[in-house]
Legacy VTK file of the C-alpha trace (Angstrom):
# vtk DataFile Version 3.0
C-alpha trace
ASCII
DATASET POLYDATA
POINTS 182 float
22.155 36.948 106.911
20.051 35.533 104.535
17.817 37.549 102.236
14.109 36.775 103.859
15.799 37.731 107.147
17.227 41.074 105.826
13.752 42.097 104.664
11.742 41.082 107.477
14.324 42.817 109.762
14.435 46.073 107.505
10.237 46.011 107.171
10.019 46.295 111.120
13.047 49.088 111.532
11.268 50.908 108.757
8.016 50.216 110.152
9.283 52.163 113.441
11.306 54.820 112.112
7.605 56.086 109.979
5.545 55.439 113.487
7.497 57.693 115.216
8.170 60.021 112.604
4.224 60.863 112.230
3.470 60.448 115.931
6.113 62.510 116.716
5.645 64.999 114.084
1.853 65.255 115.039
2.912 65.721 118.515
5.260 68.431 117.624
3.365 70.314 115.222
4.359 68.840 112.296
1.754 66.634 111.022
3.286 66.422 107.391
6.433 64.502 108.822
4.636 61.395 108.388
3.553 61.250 105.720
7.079 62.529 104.109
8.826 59.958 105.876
6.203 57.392 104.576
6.886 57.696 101.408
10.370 57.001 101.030
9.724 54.086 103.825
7.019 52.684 101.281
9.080 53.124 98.482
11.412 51.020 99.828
8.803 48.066 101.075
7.825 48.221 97.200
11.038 48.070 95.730
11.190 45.069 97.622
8.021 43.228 96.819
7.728 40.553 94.128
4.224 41.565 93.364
3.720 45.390 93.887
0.514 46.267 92.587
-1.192 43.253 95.284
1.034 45.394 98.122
-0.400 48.738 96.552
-3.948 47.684 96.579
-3.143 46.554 100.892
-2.146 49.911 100.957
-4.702 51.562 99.595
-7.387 49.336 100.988
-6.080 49.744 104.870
-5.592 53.541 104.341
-9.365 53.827 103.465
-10.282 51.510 105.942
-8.223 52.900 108.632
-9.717 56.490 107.888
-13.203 55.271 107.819
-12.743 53.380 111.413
-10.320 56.714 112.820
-12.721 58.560 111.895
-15.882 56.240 113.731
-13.556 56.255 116.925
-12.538 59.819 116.946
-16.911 60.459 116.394
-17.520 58.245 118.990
-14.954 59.695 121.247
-12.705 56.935 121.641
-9.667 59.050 121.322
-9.053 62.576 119.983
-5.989 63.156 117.823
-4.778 66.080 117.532
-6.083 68.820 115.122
-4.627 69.601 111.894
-5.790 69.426 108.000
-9.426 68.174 108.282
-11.597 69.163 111.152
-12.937 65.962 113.419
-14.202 63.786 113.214
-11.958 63.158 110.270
-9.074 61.299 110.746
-5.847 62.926 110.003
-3.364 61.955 107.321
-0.879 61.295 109.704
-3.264 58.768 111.199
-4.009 57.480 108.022
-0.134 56.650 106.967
-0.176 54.615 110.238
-2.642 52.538 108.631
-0.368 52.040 105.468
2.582 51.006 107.445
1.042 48.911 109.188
-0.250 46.655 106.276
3.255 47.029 104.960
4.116 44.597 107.482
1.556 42.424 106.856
3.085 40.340 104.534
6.901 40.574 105.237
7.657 40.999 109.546
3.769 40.429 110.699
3.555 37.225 107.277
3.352 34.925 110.828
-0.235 36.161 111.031
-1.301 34.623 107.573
-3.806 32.760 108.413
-3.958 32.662 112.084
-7.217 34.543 112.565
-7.464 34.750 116.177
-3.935 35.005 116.826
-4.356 38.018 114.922
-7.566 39.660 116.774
-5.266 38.888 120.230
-2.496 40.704 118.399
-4.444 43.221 117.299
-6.697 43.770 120.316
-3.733 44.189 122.089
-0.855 45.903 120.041
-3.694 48.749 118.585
-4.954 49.984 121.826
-1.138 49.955 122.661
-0.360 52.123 120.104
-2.799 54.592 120.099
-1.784 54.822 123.906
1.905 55.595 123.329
0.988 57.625 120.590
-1.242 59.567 123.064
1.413 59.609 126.001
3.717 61.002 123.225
1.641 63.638 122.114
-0.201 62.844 119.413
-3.890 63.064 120.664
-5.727 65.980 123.159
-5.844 63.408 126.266
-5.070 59.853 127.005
-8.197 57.572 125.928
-10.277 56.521 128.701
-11.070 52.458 129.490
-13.978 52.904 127.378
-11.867 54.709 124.357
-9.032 51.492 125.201
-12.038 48.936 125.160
-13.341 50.392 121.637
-9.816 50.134 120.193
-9.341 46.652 121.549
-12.750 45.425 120.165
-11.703 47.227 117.015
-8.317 46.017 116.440
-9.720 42.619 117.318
-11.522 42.738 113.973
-9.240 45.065 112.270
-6.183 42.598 112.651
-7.561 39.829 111.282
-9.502 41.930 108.198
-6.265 43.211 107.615
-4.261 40.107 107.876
-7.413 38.139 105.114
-6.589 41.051 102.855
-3.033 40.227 102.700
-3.394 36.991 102.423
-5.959 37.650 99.322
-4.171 40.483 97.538
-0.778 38.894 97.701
-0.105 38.015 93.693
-3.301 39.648 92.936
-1.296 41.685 90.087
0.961 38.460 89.109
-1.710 36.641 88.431
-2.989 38.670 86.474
-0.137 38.123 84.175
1.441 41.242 84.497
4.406 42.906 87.252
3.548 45.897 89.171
LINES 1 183
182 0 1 2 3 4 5 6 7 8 9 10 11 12 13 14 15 16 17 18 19 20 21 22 23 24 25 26 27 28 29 30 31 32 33 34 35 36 37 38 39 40 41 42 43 44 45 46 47 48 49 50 51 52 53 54 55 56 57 58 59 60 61 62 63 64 65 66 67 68 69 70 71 72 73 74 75 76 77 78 79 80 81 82 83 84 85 86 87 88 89 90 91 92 93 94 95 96 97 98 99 100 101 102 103 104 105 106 107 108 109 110 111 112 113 114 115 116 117 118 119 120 121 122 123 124 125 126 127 128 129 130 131 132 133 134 135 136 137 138 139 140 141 142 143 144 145 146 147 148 149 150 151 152 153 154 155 156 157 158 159 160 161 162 163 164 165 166 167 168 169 170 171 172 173 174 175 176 177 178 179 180 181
């Protein structure tokens, strides 16, 4: 197995293993598995990255966006995690970890999106509802969102995806060409 195959391979598995860890975790009580189990996971995606300070600036920028548009869903009432550290509408660490592994894809299993802007907002509008769903049916919210709450997270991820996807695209290198290594 080639090396670009090895990574892309390992950047889904670990993509999964920190999904379920903070879904489940929330679910169970234990909203602070995620985020442990994120960090190792991300440690790893950035021990693998050529250019770590671009993928730590995707981080960082999805995790605030992520909590600011969590937290305009759970307002709205698309969906209603469950409670923990901060009181709603804020969205919950946990959530917000989600957001981080999910750019962490971005430019190693999900790189096929680069560039393909409305592939991505039919990816997204249909993968993010998804998840939120078997997050919910797992647990990890108060109900199951209602077709309005799904219709909200579609339209969202829709723009999300492809916001998400640009940002790879224009961080990637960001910190190489700089002229320095992350």
């Amino acid at each position: 197995m080639n090396r670009e195959l090895f990574k892309k391979i390992l950047n889904l598995l670990l993509f999964q293993v920190a999904w379920f860890a903070a879904v489940l975790g929330a679910a169970g009580g234990m909203a602070w598995l995620g985020p442990m189990v994120l960090l190792p996971v991300l440690g790893v995606h950035l021990a693998l990255q050529e250019d770590r300070l671009g993928e730590v600036r995707l981080l960082l920028a999805a995790a605030a966006i992520g909590f600011l548009f969590d937290t305009l869903m759970v307002a709205t009432g698309a969906f209603t995690p469950v409670r923990n550290l901060l009181p709603r509408p804020f969205s919950p660490p946990w959530m917000v970890g989600l957001w981080m592994n999910f750019a962490a894809t971005l430019n190693v299993s999900l790189a096929w999106l680069r560039g393909r802007f409305r592939l991505a907002a039919v990816f997204g509008a249909i993968g993010g509802p998804l998840a939120y769903y078997s997050g919910a049916k797992l647990g990890a919210t108060d109900s199951l969102p209602g077709l309005t709450g799904m219709v909200m997270l579609a339209v969202g991820w829709a723009v999300m995806t492809p916001l998400l996807t640009w940002l790879a695209t224009r961080l990637r290198n960001s910190g190489l060409e700089k002229g320095g290594r992350a």
